[in-house]
C-alpha positions as CSV (number, residue, x, y, z in Angstrom):
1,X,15.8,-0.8,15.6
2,X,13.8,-2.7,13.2
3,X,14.3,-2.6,9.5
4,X,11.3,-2.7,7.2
5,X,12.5,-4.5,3.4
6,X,10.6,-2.2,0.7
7,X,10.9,-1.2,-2.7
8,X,10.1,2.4,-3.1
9,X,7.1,2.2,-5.9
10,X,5.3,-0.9,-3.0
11,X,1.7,0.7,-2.2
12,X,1.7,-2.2,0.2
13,X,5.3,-0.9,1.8
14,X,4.3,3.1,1.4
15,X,1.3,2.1,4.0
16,X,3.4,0.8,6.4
17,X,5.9,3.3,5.8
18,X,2.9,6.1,6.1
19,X,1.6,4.3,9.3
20,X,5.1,3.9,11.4
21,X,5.6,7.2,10.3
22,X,2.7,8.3,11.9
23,X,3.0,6.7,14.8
24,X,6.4,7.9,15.7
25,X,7.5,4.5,15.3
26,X,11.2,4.2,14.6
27,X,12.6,1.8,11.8
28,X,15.3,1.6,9.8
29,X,14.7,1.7,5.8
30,X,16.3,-0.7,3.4
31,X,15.8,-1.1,-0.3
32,X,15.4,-4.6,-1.4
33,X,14.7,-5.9,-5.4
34,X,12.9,-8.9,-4.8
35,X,13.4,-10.2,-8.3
36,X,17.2,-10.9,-7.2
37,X,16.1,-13.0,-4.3
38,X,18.4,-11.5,-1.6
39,X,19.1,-13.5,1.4
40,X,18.1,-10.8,4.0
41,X,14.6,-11.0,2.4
42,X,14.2,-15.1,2.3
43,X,15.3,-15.4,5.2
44,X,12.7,-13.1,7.0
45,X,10.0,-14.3,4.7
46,X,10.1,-17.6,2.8
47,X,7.6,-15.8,0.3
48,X,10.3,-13.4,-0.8
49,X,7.9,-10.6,-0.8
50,X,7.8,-7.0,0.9
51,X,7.1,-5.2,3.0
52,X,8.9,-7.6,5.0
53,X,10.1,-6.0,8.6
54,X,12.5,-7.8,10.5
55,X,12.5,-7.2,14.3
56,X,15.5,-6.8,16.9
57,X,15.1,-10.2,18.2
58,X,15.6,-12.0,14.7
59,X,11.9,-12.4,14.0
60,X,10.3,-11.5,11.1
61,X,6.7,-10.2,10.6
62,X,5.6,-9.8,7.0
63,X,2.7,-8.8,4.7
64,X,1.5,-5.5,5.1
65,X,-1.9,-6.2,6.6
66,X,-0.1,-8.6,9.4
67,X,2.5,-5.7,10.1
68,X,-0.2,-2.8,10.4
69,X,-1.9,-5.1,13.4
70,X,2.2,-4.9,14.7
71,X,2.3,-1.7,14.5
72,X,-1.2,-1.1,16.1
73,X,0.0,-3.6,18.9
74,X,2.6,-0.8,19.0
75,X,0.5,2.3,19.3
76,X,-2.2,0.5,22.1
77,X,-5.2,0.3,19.0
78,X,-5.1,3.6,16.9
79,X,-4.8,1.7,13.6
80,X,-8.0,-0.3,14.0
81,X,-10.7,1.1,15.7
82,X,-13.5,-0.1,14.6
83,X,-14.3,-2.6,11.6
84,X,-14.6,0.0,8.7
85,X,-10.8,0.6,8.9
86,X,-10.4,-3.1,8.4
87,X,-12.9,-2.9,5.4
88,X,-10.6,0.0,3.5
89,X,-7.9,-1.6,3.8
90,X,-8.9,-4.3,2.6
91,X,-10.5,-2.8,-0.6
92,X,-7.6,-0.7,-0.8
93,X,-4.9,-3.6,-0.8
94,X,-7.5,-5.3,-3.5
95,X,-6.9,-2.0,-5.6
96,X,-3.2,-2.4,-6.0
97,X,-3.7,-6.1,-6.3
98,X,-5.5,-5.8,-9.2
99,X,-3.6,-2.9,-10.6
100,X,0.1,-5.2,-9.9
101,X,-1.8,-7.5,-11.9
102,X,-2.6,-5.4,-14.8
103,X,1.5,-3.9,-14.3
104,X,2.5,-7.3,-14.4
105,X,0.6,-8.6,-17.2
106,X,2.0,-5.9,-19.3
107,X,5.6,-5.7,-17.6
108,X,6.6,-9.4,-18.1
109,X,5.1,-10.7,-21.4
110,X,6.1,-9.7,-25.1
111,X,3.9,-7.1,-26.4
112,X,1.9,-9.4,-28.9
113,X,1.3,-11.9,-25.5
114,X,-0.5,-9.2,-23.6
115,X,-3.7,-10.6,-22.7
116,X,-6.5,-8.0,-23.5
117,X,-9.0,-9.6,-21.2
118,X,-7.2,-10.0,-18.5
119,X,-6.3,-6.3,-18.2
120,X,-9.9,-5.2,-18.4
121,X,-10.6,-8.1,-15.9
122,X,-7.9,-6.3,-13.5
123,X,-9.0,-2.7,-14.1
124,X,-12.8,-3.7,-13.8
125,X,-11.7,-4.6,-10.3
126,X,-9.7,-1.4,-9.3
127,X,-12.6,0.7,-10.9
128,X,-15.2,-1.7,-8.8
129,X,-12.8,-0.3,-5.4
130,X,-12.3,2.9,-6.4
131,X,-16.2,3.8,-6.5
132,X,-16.6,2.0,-3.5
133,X,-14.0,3.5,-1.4
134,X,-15.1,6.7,-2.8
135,X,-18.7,6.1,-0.9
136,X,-16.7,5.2,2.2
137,X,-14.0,7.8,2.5
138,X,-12.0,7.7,5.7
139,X,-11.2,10.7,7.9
140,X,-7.8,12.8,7.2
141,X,-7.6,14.5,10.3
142,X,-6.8,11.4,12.3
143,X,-5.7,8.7,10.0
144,X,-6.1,4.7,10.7
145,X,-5.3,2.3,9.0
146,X,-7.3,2.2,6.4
147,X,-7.1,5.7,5.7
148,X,-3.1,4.6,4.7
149,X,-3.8,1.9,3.0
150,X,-6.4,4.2,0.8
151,X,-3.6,7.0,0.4
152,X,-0.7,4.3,-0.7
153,X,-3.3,2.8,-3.0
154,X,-4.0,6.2,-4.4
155,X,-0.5,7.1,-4.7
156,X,0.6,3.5,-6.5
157,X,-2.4,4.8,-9.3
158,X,-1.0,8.1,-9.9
159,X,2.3,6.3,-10.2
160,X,1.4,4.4,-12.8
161,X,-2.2,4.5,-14.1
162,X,-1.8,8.7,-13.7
163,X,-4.7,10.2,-16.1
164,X,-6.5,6.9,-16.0
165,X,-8.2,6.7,-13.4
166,X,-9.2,9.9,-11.9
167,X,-12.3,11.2,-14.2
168,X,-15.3,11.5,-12.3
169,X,-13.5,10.4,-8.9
170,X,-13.5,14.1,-7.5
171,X,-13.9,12.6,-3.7
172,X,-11.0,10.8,-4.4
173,X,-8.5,13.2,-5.5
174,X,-9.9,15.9,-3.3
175,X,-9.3,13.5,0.0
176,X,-6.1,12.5,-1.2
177,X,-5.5,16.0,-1.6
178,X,-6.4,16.8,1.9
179,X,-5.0,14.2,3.3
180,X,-1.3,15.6,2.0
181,X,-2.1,18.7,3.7
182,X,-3.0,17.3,7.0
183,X,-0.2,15.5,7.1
184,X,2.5,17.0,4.2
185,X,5.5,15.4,6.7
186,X,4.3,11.8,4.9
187,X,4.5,12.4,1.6
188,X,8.1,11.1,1.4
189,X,6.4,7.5,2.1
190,X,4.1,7.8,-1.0
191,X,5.1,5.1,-4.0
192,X,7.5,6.3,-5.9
């Protein structure tokens, strides 16, 4: 069975976890801190990062956006049906990039080297996505991929950005909202 490398709090492994989970795709789970460097991690992906899912026949595939087309290879196109799912996804994965940035920033520098601008920078981003996604909602009833990608993204912000970035993003909250009750067996894959 294949084994998907994660970290629990990854928006980028909770949407492939949300997606396999979906499809009724079968793989094993296993926990992985990237910050020690484990072998089982470089050497499935020489970047170190997750998600990284490693395959029965020794192969690797990593980088969420390269294992959703896997698993849509997998489940004969219902990830990807047409171009808009490729488009939320896209923002979606920008979201959390921006807001790992702004984590980061404040995570791995002494309080008085925090970088002011570069926060704002960041969050001016993930507010940019968030309106934008928020005009190009995708369908709960029958997820695709970017609808995952959106829920994970959503997730990873009430993670850690809860309270900050909701206010006058009713669409949001309310599709996230539905989207748990269409589908309350994935909630286990949400960041946390």
């Amino acid at each position: 069975m294949p084994r998907l490398l994660y970290s629990p709090p990854s928006p980028y492994s909770a949407k492939v976890r949300l997606a396999a989970k979906h499809l009724g795709i079968a793989i094993e789970l296993e926990t992985v801190n990237t910050g020690q460097a484990p072998s089982v991690l470089i050497d499935g992906n020489p970047l170190g990062k997750i998600p990284t899912l490693l395959l029965d026949d020794g192969s690797a595939v990593f980088d969420s956006r390269v294992i959703m087309r896997h698993l849509d290879r997998s489940a004969k196109g219902e990830l990807f049906a047409d171009e808009t799912a490729e488009l939320i996804e896209a923002v979606a994965d920008g979201i959390c990039d921006s807001a790992l940035a702004h984590v980061y920033e404040r995570r791995n520098r002494p309080e008085e080297k925090v970088h002011q601008p570069v926060l704002d920078w960041q969050w001016d981003k993930v507010s940019r996505g968030l309106d934008w996604v928020g005009d190009h909602l995708p369908p709960t009833a029958k997820p695709d991929a970017g609808g995952f990608a959106l829920r994970a993204a959503l997730g990873y912000l009430a993670l850690r950005f809860g309270g900050k970035w909701e206010a006058g993003r009713d669409a949001l909250t309310d599709w996230a909202t539905a989207f748990d009750s269409a589908h309350p067996d994935l909630t286990d894959c949400l960041p946390a």
